[in-house]
C-alpha positions in Angstrom: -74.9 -50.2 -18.7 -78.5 -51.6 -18.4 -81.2 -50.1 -16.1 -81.0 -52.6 -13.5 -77.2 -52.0 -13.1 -77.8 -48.4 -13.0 -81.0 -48.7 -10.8 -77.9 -50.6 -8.2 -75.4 -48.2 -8.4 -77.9 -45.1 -7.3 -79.1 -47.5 -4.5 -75.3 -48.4 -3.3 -74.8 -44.1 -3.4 -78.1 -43.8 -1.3 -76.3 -46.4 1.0 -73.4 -44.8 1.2 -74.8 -41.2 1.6 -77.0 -42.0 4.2 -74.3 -43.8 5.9 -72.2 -40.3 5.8 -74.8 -38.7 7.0 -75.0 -40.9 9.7 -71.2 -40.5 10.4 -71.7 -36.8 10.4 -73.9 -36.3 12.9 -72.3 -38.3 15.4 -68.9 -36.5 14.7 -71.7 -33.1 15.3 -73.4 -34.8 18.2 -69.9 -35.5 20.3 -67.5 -32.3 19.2 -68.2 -31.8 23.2 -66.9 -35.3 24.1 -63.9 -35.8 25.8 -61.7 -39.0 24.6 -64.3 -39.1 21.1 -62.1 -39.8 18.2 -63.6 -38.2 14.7 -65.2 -40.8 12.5 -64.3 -41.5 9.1 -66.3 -43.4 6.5 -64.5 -45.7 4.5 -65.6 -46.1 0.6 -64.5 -48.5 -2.5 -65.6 -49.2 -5.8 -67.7 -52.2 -5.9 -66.6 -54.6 -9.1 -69.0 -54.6 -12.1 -68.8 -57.9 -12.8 -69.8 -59.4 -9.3 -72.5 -56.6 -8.0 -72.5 -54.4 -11.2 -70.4 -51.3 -10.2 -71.3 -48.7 -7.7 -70.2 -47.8 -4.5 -69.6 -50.5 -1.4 -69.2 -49.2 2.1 -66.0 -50.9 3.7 -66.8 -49.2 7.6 -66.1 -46.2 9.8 -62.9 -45.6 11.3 -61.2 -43.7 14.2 -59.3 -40.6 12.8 -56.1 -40.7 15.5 -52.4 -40.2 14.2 -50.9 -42.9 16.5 -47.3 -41.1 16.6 -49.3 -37.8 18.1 -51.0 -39.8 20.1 -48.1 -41.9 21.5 -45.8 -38.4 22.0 -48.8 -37.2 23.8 -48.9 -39.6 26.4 -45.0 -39.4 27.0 -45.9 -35.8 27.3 -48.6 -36.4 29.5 -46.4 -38.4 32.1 -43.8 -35.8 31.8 -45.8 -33.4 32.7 -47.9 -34.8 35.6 -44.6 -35.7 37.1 -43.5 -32.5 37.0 -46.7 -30.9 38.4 -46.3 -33.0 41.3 -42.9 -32.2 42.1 -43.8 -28.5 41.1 -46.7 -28.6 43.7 -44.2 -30.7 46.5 -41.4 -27.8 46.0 -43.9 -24.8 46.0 -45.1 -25.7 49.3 -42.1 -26.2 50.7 -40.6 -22.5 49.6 -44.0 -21.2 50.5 -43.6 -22.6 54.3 -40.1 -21.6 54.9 -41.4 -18.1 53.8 -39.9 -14.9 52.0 -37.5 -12.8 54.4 -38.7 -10.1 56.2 -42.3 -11.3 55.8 -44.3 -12.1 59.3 -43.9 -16.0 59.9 -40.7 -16.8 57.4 -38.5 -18.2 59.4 -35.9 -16.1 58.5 -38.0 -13.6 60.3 -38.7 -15.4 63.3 -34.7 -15.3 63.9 -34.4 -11.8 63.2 -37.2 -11.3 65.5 -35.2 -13.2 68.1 -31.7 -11.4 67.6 -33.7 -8.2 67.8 -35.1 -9.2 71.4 -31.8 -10.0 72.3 -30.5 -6.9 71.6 -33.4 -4.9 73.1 -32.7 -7.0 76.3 -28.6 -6.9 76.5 -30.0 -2.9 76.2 -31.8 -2.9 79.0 -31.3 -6.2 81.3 -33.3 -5.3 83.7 -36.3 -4.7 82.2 -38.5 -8.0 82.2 -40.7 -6.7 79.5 -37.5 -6.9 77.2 -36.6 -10.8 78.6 -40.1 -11.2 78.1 -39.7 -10.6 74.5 -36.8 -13.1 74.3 -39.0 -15.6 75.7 -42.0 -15.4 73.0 -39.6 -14.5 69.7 -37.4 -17.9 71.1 -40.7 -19.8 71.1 -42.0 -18.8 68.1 -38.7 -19.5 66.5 -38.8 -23.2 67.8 -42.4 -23.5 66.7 -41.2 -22.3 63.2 -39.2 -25.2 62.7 -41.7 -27.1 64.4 -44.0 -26.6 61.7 -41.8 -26.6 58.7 -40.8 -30.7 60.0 -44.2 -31.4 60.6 -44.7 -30.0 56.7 -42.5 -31.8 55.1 -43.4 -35.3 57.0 -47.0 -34.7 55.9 -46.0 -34.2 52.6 -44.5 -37.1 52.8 -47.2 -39.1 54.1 -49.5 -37.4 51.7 -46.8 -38.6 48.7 -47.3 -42.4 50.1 -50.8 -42.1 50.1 -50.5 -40.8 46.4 -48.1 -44.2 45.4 -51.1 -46.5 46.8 -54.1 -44.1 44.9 -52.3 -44.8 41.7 -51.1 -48.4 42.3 -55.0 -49.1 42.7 -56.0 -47.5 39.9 -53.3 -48.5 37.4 -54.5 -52.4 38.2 -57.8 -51.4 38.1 -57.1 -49.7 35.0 -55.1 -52.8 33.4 -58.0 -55.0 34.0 -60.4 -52.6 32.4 -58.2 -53.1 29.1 -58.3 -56.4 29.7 -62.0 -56.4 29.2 -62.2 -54.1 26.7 -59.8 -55.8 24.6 -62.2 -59.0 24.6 -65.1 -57.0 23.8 -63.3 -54.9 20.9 -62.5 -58.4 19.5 -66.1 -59.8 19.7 -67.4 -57.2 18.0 -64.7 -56.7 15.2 -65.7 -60.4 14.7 -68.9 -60.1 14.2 -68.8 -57.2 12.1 -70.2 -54.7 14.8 -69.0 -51.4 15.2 -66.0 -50.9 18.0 -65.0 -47.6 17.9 -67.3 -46.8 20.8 -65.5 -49.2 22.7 -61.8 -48.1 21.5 -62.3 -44.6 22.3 -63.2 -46.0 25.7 -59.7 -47.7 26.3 -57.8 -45.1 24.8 -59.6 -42.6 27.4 -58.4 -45.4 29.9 -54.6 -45.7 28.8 -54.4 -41.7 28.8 -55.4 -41.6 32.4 -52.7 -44.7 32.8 -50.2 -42.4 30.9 -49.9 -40.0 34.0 -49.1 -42.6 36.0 -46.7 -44.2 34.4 -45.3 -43.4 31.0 -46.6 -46.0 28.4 -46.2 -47.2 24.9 -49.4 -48.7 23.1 -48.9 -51.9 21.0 -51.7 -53.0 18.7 -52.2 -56.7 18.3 -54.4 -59.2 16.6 -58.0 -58.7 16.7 -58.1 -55.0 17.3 -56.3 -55.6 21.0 -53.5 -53.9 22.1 -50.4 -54.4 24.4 -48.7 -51.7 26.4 -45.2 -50.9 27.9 -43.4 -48.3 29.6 -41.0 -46.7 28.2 -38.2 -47.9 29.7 -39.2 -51.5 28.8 -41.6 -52.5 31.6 -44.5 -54.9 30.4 -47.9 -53.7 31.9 -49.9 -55.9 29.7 -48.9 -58.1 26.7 -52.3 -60.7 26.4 -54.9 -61.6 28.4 -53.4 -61.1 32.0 -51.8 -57.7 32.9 -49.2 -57.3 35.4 -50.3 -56.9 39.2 -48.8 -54.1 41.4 -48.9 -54.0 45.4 -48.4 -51.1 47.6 -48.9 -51.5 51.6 -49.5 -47.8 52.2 -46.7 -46.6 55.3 -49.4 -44.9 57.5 -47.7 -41.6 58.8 -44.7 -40.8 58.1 -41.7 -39.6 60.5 -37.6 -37.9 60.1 -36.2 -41.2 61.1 -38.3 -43.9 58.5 -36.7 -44.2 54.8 -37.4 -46.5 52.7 -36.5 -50.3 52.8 -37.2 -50.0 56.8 -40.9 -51.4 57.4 -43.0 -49.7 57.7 -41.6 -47.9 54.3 -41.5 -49.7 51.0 -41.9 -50.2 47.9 -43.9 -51.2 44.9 -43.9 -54.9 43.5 -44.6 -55.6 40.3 -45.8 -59.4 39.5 -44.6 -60.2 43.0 -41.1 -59.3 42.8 -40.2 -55.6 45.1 -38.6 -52.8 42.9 -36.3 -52.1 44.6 -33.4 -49.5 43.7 -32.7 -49.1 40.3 -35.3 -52.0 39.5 -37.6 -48.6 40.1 -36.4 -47.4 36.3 -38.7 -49.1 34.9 -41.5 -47.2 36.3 -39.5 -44.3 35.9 -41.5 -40.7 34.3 -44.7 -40.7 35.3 -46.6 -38.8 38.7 -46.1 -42.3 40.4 -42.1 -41.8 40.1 -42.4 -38.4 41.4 -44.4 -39.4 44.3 -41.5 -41.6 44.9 -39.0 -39.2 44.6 -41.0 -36.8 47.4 -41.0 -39.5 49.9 -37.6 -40.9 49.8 -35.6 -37.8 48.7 -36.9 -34.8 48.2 -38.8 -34.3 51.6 -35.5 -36.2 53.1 -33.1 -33.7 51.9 -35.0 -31.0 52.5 -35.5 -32.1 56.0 -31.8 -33.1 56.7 -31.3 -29.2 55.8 -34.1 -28.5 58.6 -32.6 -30.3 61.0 -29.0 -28.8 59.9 -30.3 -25.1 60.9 -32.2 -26.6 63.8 -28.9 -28.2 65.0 -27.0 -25.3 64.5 -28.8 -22.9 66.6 -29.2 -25.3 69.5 -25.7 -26.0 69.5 -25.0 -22.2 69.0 -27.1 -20.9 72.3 -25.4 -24.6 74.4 -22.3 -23.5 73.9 -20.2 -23.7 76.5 -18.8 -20.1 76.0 -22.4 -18.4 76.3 -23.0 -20.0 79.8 -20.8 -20.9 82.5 -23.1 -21.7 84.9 -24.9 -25.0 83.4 -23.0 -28.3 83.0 -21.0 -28.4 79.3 -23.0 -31.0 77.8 -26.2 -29.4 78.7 -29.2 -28.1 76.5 -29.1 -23.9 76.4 -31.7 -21.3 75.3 -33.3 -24.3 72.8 -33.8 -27.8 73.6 -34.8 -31.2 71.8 -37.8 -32.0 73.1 -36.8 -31.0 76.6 -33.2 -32.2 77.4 -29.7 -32.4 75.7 -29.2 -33.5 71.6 -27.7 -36.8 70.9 -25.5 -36.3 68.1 -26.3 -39.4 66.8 -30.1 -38.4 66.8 -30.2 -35.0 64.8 -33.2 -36.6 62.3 -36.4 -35.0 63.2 -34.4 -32.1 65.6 -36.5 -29.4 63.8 -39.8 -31.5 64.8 -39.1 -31.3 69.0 -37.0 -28.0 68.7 -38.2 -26.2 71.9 -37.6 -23.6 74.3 -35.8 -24.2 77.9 -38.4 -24.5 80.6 -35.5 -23.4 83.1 -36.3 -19.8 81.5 -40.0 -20.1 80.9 -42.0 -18.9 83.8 -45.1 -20.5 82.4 -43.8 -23.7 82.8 -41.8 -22.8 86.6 -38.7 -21.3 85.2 -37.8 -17.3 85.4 -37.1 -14.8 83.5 -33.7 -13.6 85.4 -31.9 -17.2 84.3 -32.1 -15.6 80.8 -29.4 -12.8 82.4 -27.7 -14.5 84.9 -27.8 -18.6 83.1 -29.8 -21.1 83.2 -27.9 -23.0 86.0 -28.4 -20.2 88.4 -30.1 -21.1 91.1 -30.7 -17.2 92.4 -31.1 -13.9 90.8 -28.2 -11.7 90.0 -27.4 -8.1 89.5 -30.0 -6.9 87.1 -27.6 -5.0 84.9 -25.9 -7.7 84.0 -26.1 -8.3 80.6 -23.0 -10.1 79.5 -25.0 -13.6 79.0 -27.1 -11.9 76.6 -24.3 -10.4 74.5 -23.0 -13.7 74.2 -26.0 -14.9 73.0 -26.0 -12.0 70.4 -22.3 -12.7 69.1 -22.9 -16.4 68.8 -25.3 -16.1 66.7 -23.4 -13.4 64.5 -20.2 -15.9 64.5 -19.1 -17.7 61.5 -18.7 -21.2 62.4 -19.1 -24.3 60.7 -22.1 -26.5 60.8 -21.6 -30.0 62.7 -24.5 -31.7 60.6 -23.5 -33.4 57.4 -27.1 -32.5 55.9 -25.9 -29.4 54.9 -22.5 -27.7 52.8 -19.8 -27.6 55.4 -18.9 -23.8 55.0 -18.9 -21.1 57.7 -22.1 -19.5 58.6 -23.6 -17.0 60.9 -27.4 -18.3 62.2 -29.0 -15.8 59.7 -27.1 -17.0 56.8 -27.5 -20.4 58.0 -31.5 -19.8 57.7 -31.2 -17.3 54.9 -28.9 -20.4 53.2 -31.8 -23.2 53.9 -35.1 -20.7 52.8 -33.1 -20.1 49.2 -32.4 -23.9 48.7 -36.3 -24.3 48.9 -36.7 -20.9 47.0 -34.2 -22.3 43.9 -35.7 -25.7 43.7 -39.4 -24.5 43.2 -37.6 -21.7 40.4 -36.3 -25.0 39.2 -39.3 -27.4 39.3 -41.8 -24.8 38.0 -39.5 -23.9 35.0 -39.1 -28.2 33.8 -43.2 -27.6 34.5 -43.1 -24.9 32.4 -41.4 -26.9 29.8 -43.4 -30.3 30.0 -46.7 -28.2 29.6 -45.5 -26.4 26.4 -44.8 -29.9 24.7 -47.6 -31.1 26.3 -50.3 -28.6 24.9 -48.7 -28.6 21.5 -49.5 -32.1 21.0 -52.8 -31.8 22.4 -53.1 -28.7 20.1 -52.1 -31.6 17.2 -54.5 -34.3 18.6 -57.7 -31.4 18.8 -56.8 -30.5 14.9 -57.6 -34.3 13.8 -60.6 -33.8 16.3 -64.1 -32.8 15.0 -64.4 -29.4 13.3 -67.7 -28.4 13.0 -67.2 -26.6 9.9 -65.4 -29.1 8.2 -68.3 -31.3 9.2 -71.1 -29.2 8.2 -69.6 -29.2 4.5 -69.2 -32.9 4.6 -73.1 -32.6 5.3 -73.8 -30.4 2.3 -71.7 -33.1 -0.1 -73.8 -35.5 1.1 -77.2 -34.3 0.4 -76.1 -33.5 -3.1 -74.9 -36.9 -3.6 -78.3 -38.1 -2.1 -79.8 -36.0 -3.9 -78.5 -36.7 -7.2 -78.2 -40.5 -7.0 -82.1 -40.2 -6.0 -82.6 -38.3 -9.5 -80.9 -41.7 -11.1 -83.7 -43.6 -9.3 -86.3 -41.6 -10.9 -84.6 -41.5 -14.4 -84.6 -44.6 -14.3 -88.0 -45.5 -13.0 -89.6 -43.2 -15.3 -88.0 -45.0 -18.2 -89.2 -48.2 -17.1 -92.3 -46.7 -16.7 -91.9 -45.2 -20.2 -91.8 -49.0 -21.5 -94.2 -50.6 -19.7 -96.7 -47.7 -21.3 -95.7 -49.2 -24.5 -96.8 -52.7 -23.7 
């Protein structure tokens, strides 16, 4: 080997050390940084005969397994779907309550049949009617508030489907873009990694959304998909989502009556099972909280509702109103139409006739609410019958919930555990889809940068440096050592 090719081969390892060391302390300087992908440096032997041996730097790359990666963001939709349906069911158990605690409204109907009983007791005493009176009102404000909960969540769900219709367009276009610029720069020989780990930081946020696949293509792009075969973006124009957000929400709106809809994709609605292909992701469980969950759960409301106003209306408690009239409880102030139970536990209310704040009295809770004048004080039957009503087994007349015979309490005790399994249920698949989720984050942070790992990288490189720096003053000194001799 002659000096000059020896004097290029120490120059080409100065080259490439430097380079590492350059590589190095950007993997150092962004261990910190979120969506930063390790760098590798990529080496060759350079031919003899064209540049006389040595080393030739071919460029840095990203270090990402793409099947981790990919199983990741499956992961990641799984398990931001889950967290929203996990957050959707907690709240729900949470407002119905735990029996025997102040506010469940289990509780609230205990409360109620307790006042009862204190008042068939002692019918005379207005204290004790008194007590009937708040307990009744505080059990038609509990379901009050439990239908106003679960239309809020709903609203707050349809609010969520338009959040992350925005940003998934937003974020499509910003691939777009970055797809461009990626190929620019690979063209030109630049460096694009910067601009990589950029997009892949974009289509993990995506991944929540929506589950999606990444494709790469020509020129350092890439196409995605969801996973059930939906194209989000395939070239140079992604596809476009609508939403028209449904303002708030209310027991009788479901979706496919305006104001309640549904996504479009490219212009065309999906519709029914059209939906799938959107299926997985925290936008599909948003989704599933407006148009069934919260529904369901509500139908069940409005089952317990119903059955307690039909309970106290019953023609067998109190002779002295008309059949078809409202009893103790009310909706909204008069009779229930059958055909209107939807949003019952929303205007659930207490009969003015007995409500001396709003001109009733307290003696129509003893003698009926079509009395028109007191009766003996000691009668008490009325208020037995309101006790054994509520004790009788009978079936349910709302279809929103099983058709077996209840008493009121199991009724409500029936309605609070549906809400209590489905949160068991919801936080154990969370449970699930976090595991498989952190272990392949746990995979993806082990091709991340370790600082050790890095640090000896650093100490290889200095001796290569180092030693390929000796060569360059080998060899100058035996140049040197010649020219002396001229």
């Amino acid at each position: 080997m002659s000096l000059s090719n020896a004097l290029s081969n120490a120059v080409s390892g100065i080259v490439a050390a430097s380079r590492g060391t350059e590589v190095v302390a950007s993997n150092l300087s962004n261990a910190l940084t979120p969506g930063y992908a390790r760098r590798e440096l990529q080496l060759s032997t350079r031919p003899y005969i064209a540049a006389g041996g040595g080393v030739h730097v071919d460029g840095v790359t990203r270090s990402v397994r793409t099947s981790v990666l990919a199983q990741s963001r499956i992961s990641s939709a799984e398990t931001a779907r889950a967290q929203t349906l996990a957050d959707f069911h907690k709240q729900i158990s949470d407002s119905h309550g735990v029996p025997g605690e102040p506010g469940a409204l289990a509780t609230l109907l205990s409360d109620f049949d307790v006042a009862l009983t204190a008042a068939a007791a002692r019918p005379e005493n207005e204290t004790g009617l008194s007590r009937v009176v708040t307990t009744a009102q505080s059990l038609a404000r509990g379901y009050n508030s439990l239908g106003t909960q679960l239309q809020d969540a709903r609203t707050r769900a349809d609010q969520a489907i338009a959040s992350d219709v925005r940003d998934l367009n937003e974020g499509l276009a910003r691939i777009v873009e970055l797809n461009r610029q990626i190929t620019v720069q690979l063209a030109t020989g630049d460096d694009a990694n910067a601009l990589m780990d950029s997009r892949q930081q974009i289509v993990d946020r995506l991944s929540q959304i929506v589950p999606v696949q990444e494709m790469p293509r020509d020129g350092g792009r890439i196409a995605l998909f969801t996973t059930s075969g939906g194209v989000l973006l395939d070239g140079f124009k992604p596809a476009e989502f609508d939403f028209t957000p449904s303002g708030k929400l209310g027991p009788g709106m479901s979706v496919g009556t305006p104001p309640v809809g549904v996504v479009s994709m490219n212009g065309v609605e999906l519709a029914g099972g059209k939906m799938g292909i959107l299926s997985g992701g925290r936008l599909d469980a948003n989704f599933r909280i407006r148009d069934v969950e919260a529904p369901a759960a509500q139908a069940r409301l409005d089952a317990a509702a119903r059955d307690l106003y039909e309970r106290c209306a019953d023609p067998s408690v109190d002779a002295t109103k008309p059949a078809t009239a409202a009893g103790l409880f009310t909706d909204g102030g008069g009779a229930l139409d059958p055909a209107n139970e939807a949003g019952l536990a929303q205007r659930l209310s207490f009969n003015a006739l007995a409500d001396p704040a709003k001109g009733g009295a307290l003696w129509r809770l003893r003698d009926g609410l079509g009395a028109t004048t007191s009766g003996p004080a000691g009668n008490s039957a009325l208020l037995d019958n309101l006790r054994n009503i509520l004790a009788d087994a009978r079936l349910p007349s709302s279809a929103g919930i099983s058709g077996i015979e209840r008493s009121a309490a199991v009724m409500v005790a029936d309605v609070t555990s549906t809400a209590a399994i489905q949160r068991v249920d919801a936080e154990s698949l969370l449970s699930g889809a976090s595991a498989q989720s952190n272990t392949y984050e746990t995979m993806l942070r082990q091709d991340g940068v370790d600082s050790d790992r890095e640090m000896e990288s650093l100490l290889a490189l200095e001796r290569a440096y180092a030693a390929n720096a000796k060569v360059l003053q080998t060899v100058d000194d035996m140049i040197q050592t010649i020219l002396r001799l001229t």
